[in-house]
N, C-alpha and C positions, 0 to 999 in steps of 0.2 A: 561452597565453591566445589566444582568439580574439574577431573584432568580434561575436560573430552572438549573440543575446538567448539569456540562460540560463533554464535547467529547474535546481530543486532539488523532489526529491522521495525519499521511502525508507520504510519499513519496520524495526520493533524486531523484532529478531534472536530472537522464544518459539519458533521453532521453521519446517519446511518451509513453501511457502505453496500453496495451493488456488486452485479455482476463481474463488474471489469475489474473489481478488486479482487475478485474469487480467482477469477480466472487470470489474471495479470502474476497475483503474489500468493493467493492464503493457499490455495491449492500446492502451493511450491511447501508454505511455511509446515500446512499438515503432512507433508508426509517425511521433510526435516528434523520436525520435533524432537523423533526417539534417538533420532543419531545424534544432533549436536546438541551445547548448552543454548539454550533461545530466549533474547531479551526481547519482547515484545512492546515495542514503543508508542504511548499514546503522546505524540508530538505537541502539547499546549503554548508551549514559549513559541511553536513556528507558527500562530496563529494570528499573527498580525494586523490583519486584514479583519478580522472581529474584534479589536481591539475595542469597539464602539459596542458590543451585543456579546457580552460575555455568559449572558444565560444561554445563548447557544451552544455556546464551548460547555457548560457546565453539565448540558443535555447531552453532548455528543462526547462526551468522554463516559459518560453507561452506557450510550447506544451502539460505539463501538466496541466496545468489554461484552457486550448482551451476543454482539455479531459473532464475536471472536467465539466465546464459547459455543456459540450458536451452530460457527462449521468445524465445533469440536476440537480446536487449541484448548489443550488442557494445562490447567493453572499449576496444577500437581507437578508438574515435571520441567514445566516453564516460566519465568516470568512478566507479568503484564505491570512494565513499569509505567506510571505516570509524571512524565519528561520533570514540573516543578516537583515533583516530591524528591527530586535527587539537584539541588542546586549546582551542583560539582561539576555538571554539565556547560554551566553559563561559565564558570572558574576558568575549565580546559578550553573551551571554544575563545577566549580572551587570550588565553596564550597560545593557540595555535593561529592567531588571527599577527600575532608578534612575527610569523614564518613565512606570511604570506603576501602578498605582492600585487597590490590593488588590481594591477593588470589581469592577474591571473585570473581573479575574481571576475571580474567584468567579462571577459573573456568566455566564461562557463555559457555555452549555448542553452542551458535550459535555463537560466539565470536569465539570460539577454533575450529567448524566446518570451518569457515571461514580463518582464518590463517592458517589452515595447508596445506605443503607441500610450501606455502611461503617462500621465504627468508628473513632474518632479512633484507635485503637490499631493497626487495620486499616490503617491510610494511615502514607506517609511523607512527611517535606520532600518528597523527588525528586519523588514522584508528583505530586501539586499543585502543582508548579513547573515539569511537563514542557510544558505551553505556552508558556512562554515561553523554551524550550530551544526548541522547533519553529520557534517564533519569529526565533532566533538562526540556526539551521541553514537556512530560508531565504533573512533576508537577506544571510548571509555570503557568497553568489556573485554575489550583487546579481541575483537571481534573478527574469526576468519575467515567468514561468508557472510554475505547480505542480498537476500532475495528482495529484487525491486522490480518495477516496473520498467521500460527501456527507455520510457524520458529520462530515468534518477542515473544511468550509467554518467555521462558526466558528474554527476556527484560525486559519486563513485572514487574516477580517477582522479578527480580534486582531491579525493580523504586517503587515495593513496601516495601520492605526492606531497602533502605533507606528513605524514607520515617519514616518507623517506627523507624527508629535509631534517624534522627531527632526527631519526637513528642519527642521521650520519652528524647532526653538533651533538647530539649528546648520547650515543650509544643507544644498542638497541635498544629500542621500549615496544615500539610497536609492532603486532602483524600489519603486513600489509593486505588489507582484505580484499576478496574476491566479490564481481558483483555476477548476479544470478538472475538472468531473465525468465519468465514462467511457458505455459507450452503457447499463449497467445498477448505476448506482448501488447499488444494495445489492441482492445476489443472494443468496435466502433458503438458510438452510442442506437438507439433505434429509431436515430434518422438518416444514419448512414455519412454524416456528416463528421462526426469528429467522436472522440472517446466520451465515455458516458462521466457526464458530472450532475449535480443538483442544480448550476445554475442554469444549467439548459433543461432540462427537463425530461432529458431523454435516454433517462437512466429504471431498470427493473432492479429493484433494491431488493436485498435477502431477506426481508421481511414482509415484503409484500405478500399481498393473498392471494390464492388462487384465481380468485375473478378481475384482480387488479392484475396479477399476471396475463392472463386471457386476452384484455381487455387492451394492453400495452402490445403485445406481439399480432394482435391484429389489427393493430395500426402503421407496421413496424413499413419503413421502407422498403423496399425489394429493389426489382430491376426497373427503372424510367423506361427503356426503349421496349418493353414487352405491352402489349396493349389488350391483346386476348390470349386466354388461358392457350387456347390451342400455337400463338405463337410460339415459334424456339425462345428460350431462354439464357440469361447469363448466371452462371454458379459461383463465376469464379470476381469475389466484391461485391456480393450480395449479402448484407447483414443476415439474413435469417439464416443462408446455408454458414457463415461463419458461427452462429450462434448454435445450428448442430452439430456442426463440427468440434465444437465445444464443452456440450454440453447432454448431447444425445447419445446414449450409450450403445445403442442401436444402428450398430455400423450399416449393416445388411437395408435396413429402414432406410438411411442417409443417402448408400450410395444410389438403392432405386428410387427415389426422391430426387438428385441428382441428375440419372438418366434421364426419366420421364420430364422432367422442366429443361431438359436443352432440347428434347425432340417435343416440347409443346405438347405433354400428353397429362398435365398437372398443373392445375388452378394453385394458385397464389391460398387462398382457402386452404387449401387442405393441407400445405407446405406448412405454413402457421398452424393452423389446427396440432399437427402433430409435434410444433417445435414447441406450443404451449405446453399440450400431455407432460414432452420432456423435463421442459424446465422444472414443474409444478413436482414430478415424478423427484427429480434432483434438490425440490423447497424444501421438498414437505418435511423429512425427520431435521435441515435444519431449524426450519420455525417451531416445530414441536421443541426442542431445546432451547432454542429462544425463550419461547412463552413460560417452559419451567423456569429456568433463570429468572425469566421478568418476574415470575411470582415469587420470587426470592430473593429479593434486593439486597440482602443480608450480604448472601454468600458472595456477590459480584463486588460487594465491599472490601470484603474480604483478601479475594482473589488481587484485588486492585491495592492492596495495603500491605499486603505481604509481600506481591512481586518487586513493591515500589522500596520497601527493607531489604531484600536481595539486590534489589538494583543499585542504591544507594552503600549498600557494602559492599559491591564491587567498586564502586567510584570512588569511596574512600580508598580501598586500597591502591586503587589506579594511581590518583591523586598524590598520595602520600611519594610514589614509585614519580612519578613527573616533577614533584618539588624539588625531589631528593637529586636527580640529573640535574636540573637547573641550576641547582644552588640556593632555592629559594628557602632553605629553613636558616634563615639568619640568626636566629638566638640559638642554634644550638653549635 
């Protein structure tokens, strides 16, 4: 345990993770690391929805630890809990679920974005309960920042609000956390249509290879109303300039990149050509990490078994601090 203000933040284990997570949170989470304590959460119990294909979950709980290390979160100074290895979690999330107010629940917009057009048969308890699981798993390190993506802000203010319902019947217990959006919030998928996931397909994963990268960005959307190269162009909602803007280090590149496609003096071709160079330029020493780690299953066991002991001694201690307000240690 150390003095210095906590990070809880993580990801449900459906599979590798892509761009929009780099650029959304992990990019936030690396450069947080040295300054706060950071509990790093691999979310299994929020996986409700694989409840039927749980060798998925079993795969994507290494392929996200392989990631992590991969853009360099380090295990040494952090750690990478795995959500059931700390039951303490499911304990608190039941009794802060005692605070809260079905309406309120219901009410959560990412919660309501997400169930609709569902079937009541479609959904399970879990799912419609997994906020105030998120809920649990922040405040259980007494966690004073939480770098997410800008769908999870309601989250967010749901896990501060009870929070504050607790202090105030049972005395302070918890910080009330802060939630932390990255420098591109929601980074659209490479159809331009909607943010990148697996079930769409139109996602460039951190793992992928150089020709698989290539190969994905020059297919990527651009502008509909532009038809030849020498026409003017739009910059501004074009996935590819948001992806250099992102990701291109090469301001100077960008910005005459930029010029030249509003005055129609740059092919779509060579816009891609260069956002590929970029990305591939920004892969490569994470995949090189990657593939070490992967050849060393050992140590990502490790890393996953230790953080998951640290995590679970802070939730004991939490825990014991939560009984002890409530009243709940009855034989003593």
């Amino acid at each position: 345990m150390t003095d210095r203000k906590r990070i809880l933040t993580g990801i449900r284990p459906t599979g590798a993770l892509h761009l929009g997570h780099y650029a959304g949170a992990l990019e936030n989470w690396l450069r947080l690391q040295k300054e706060y304590e950071c509990y790093f959460l691999i979310a299994d119990y929020q996986v409700s929805d694989y409840a039927d294909d749980i060798d998925t979950v079993r795969e994507a709980v290494f392929e996200v630890a392989l990631d992590w290390l991969g853009v360099g979160l380090d295990p040494e100074g952090s750690h990478f809990v795995i959500e059931s290895m700390v039951p303490e979690h499911c304990e608190l999330a039941l009794l802060l679920s005692w605070y809260l107010p079905l309406g309120m629940l219901q009410r959560n917009p990412t919660l309501k974005s997400e169930l609709q057009g569902v079937s009541d048969e479609g959904n399970n308890v879990a799912f419609f309960f997994y906020p105030v699981m998120q809920a649990a798993n922040i405040l259980m390190p007494m966690a004073h920042l939480v770098p997410v993506g800008e769908d999870q802000l309601p989250h967010i203010e749901m896990t501060r609000e009870l929070a504050r319902r607790f202090n105030r019947r049972f005395g302070e217990t918890f910080p009330e956390p802060e939630g932390m959006v990255g420098r591109f919030p929601r980074l659209v998928g490479l159809d331009g249509q909607a943010k990148m996931s697996k079930s769409l397909d139109n996602a460039i994963w951190l793992k992928d290879d150089p020709e698989t990268v290539k190969r994905k960005v020059m297919s990527m959307y651009t502008d509909p109303t532009r038809l030849r190269a020498t026409d003017p162009g739009h910059v501004e909602g074009n996935p590819v300039f948001m992806y250099h803007d992102a990701f291109n280090p090469d301001v100077a590149e960008v910005d005459d990149l930029k010029e030249r496609y509003r005055a129609g003096r740059v092919g779509d071709v060579e816009v891609k050509q260069k956002l590929a160079a970029a990305l591939n330029a920004f892969l490569d020493p994470i995949r090189e990490r990657r593939a070490a780690f992967a050849a060393k299953p050992e140590r990502v066991k490790e890393a996953l078994a230790e953080g998951s002991r640290q995590g679970k001694a802070r939730a004991e201690q939490t825990m014991a601090l939560v009984r002890e307000r409530m009243r709940l240690e009855y034989l003593k």
